[in-house]
Each structure stands twice: as C-alpha cells, then as structure tokens.
N, C-alpha and C positions, 0 to 999 in steps of 0.2 A: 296889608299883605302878611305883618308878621303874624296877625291872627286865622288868617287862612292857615296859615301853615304848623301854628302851634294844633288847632282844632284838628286838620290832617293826619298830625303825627298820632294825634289821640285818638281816633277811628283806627288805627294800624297797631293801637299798642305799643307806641314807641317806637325806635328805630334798629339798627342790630349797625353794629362796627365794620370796617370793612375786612376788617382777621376772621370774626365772624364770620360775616355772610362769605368771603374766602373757603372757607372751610365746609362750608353747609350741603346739604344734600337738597339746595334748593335752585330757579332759574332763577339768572341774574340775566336784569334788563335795564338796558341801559335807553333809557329815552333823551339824550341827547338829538341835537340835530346831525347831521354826517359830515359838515363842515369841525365840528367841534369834537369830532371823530378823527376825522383830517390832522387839526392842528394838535391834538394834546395825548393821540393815543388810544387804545379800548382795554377794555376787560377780553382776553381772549376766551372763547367760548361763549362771551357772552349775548345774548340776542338784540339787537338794535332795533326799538322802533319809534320815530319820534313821538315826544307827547299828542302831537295835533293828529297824530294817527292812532293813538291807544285803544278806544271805545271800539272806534270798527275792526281794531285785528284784534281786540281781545273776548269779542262775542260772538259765543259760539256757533251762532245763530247767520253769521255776517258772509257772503261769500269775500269777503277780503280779510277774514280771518288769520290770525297766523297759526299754524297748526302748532307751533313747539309751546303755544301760550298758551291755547286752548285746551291743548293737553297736560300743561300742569295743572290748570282749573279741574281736568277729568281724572288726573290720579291724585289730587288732592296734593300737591308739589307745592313748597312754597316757592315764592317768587321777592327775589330782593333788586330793588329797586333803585338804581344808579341814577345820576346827573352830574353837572357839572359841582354844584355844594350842597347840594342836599334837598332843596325848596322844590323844586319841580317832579323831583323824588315822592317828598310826601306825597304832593295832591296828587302822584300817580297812583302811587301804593295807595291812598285813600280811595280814587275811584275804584281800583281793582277791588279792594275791599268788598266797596256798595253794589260789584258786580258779582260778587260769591268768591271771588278770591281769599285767599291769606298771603297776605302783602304786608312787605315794611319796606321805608326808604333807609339806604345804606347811610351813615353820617357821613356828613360833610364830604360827599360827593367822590369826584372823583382825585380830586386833592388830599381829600384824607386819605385814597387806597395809595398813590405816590406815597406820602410821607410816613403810609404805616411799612413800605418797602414794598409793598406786592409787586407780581409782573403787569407790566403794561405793553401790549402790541402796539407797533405802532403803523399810523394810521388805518383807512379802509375802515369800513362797514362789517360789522361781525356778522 
C-alpha cells in the first residue's frame, strides 16, 4: 500500500499542506465516507464525495456527474484533495490526475488541518 501511495503522490506532484490548500483558489474535496463526516467534522465549503464514488461524479461525460467538479476540470480550477490522513487523498488526487485534472492530496489529512488550527464544521455532509 505504502507504494501505491508514494507512486500517487508522485503522479500529483507532491502534496500541498492544509495552510496551503486553506488558502488557495482551488476546490477542496473531501472523499471521506459521511459517517467519518459525522464523527470528526468537514472542511466547510468543502465538496464531499466518497472515493467509491469519484470516477462517476468526476466525468464529465457521466449523467451522475457532479457539476462543482466537473467544473473545476472546465475552468481549469485546481482541486485539493482531503481524507481522513492523506492515503486515499493521493490515489484520489492521482486518478483525478489521469482524468485531466490538476489534483493534489492535502497532508496528512484531516488531522493535520485540526492541528494546523483551521476551522472544522461540524458534522453533515458538505
């Protein structure tokens, strides 16, 4: 797994911090499940859609698209990429990559945006 996930990072160009991607003029998505939404809080603003749901709402092509995704694909917006520590981040940011995105997963998840101070809503689905 840890080579899946190094190989990931390296398709994305590394990862950006959570001060960073905080700061950015990019969509932050957060592919958690909504139970892990539930228990620890979200990024407010931030778009929720689980991994196992990525590929179909992120093409553009798909009528289960999600349009806020699709459209940062179409203005060329980047997209930083949340989970619970960072691993499912990559491989998401990584497929969004090999889908025409410009994707990076956030470090260390959503633990590192707690402990760098940011705001966290809490619970619900963004």
């Amino acid at each position: 797994m840890k080579d899946f996930i190094t190989e990931a990072r390296d398709k994305t160009g590394g990862s950006v911090s959570p001060r960073d991607a905080e700061g950015a003029n990019a969509l932050i998505l957060d592919v958690r499940e909504a139970e892990e939404l539930a228990s620890t809080g979200r990024v407010a603003g931030a778009l929720h859609i689980p991994r196992g749901l990525l590929e179909a709402k992120a093409d553009p092509s798909s009528p289960a698209q999600a349009a806020e995704l699709t459209g940062a694909l179409a203005a060329n917006r980047p997209v930083n990429v949340l989970c619970a520590s960072g691993a499912r981040a990559a491989l998401a940011a990584a497929r969004l990559v090999e889908m025409g995105y410009t994707a990076k997963p956030i470090e260390g998840g959503i633990k590192a945006w707690q402990d760098a101070g940011l705001p966290i809503a809490k619970g619900g689905s963004a």
